[in-house]
N, C-alpha and C positions, 0 to 999 in steps of 0.2 A: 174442709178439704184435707185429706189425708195423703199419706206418700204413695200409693193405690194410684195405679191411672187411667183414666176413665176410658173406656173403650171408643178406640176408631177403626174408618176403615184407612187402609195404605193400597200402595202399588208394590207387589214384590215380585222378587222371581216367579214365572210359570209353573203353578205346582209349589213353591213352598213359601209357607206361612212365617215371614220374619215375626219371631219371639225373643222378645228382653227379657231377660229375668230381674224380677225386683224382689228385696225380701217379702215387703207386704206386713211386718213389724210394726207394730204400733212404738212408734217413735214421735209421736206426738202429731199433733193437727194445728190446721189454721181454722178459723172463722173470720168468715167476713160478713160487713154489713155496709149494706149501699143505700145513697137516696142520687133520685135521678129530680133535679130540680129545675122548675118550666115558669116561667114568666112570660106572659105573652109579648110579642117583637123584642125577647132577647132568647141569645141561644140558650139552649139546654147545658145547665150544669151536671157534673159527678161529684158528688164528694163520698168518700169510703173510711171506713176502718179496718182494719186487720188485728189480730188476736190471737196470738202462739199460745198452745197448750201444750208442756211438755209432757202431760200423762201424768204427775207425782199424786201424790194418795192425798184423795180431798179436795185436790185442783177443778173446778168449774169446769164442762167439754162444752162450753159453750158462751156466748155472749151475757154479759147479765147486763140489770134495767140502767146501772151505770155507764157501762157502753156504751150501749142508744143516747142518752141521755147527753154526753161527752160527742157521738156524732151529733147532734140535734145541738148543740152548742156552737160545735164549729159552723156546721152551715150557717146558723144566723149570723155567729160573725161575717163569713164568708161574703154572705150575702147584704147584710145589711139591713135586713127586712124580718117584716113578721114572718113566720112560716104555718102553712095550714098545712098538715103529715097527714096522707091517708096511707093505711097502714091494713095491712091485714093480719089474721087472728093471733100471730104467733104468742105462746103462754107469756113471753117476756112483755110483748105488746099491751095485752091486758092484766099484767098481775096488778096489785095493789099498791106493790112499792113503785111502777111506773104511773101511775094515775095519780099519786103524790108527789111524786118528780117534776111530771106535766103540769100538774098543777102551782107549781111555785111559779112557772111561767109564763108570764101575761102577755109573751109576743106568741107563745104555743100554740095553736089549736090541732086536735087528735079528730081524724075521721076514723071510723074501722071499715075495711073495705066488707061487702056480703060473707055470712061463713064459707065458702069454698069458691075463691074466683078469682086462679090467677089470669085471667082472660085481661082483667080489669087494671095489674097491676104491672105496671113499665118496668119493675126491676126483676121480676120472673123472667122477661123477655131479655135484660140484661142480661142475669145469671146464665139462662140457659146459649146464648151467644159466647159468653166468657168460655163458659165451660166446654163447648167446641171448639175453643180454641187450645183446649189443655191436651185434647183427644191423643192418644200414646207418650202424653209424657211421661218418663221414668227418671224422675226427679229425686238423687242420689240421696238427698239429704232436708231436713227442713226446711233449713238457712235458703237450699239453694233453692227451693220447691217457694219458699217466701219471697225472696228476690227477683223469682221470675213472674208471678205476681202482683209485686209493685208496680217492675216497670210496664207490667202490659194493661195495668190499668191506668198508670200514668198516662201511657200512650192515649187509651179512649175517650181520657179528659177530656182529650184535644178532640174529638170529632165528634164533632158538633151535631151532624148531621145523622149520626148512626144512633147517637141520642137522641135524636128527637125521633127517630124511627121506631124506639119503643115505647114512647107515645100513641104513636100513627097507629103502632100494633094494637092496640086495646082498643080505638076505637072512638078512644074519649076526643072531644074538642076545647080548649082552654079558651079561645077566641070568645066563643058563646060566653064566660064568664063575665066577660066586659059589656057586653051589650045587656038593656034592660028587660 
């Protein structure tokens, strides 16, 4: 996510089109990485990461296979449990230094979701709900573009139910895993 704000619609005056001015300066970016985690008859977890790039020459724009790896950490602690990650294609998902990563861990297990099928994948249906929710932000600064953010993912932790709706959204059923 960049200081760029994603396009929404508003209610304005009749006839004029309230416009903000943002520089639109690359002043650096967030990445975020999400797992939307389901156990059957308990609610639905979030757990996230975030990851400032101030743009300096050489700096990564984006998450690397330690990231993931450091998120997929936490959740087990988190959780307490093995974890089976389906995952889709992304290059960090499959390079080589993640399949050695994964592999040191014996509570890990790595699905890859079909090559092209966010249909299938609960945190596409996340992101793109998040991201309606940014709709004309003009977020002055990183800092504050980060902190607003946090606490709105914070917030989502807590519902429960909106979680488990991007579940419901793909289609899948976890109950059937339990049954023989």
């Amino acid at each position: 996510m960049t200081g760029r704000p994603t396009k929404g619609r508003t209610w304005g005056r009749r006839g004029i089109t309230p416009r903000i001015r943002v520089s639109g300066r690359s002043r650096g970016r967030l990445s975020a990485a999400g797992l939307l985690c389901y156990r059957p008859g308990l609610p639905a977890r979030l757990c996230y990461r975030l990851r400032r790039h101030t743009g300096r020459k050489g700096e990564r724009r984006s998450l690397s296979e330690r990231d993931y790896i450091s998120l997929l950490d936490g959740a087990h602690q988190l959780l307490k449990a093995p974890l089976i990650v389906v995952w889709d294609r992304l290059s960090t998902h499959i390079a080589k230094t993640m399949k050695a990563l994964v592999a040191e861990r014996d509570w890990l297990t790595v699905v890859l979701l079909p090559g092209y099928a966010p249909d299938l994948n609960p945190v596409e249906g996340l992101w793109a709900h998040f991201k309606r929710s940014l709709a004309n932000l003009a977020a002055r600064t990183l800092s504050e573009l980060e902190t607003l953010l946090r606490r709105r993912l914070k917030v989502l932790q807590y519902r429960h139910g909106v979680l488990d709706g991007f579940l419901a959204g793909t289609g899948l059923d976890l109950d059937r895993l339990d049954r023989p």
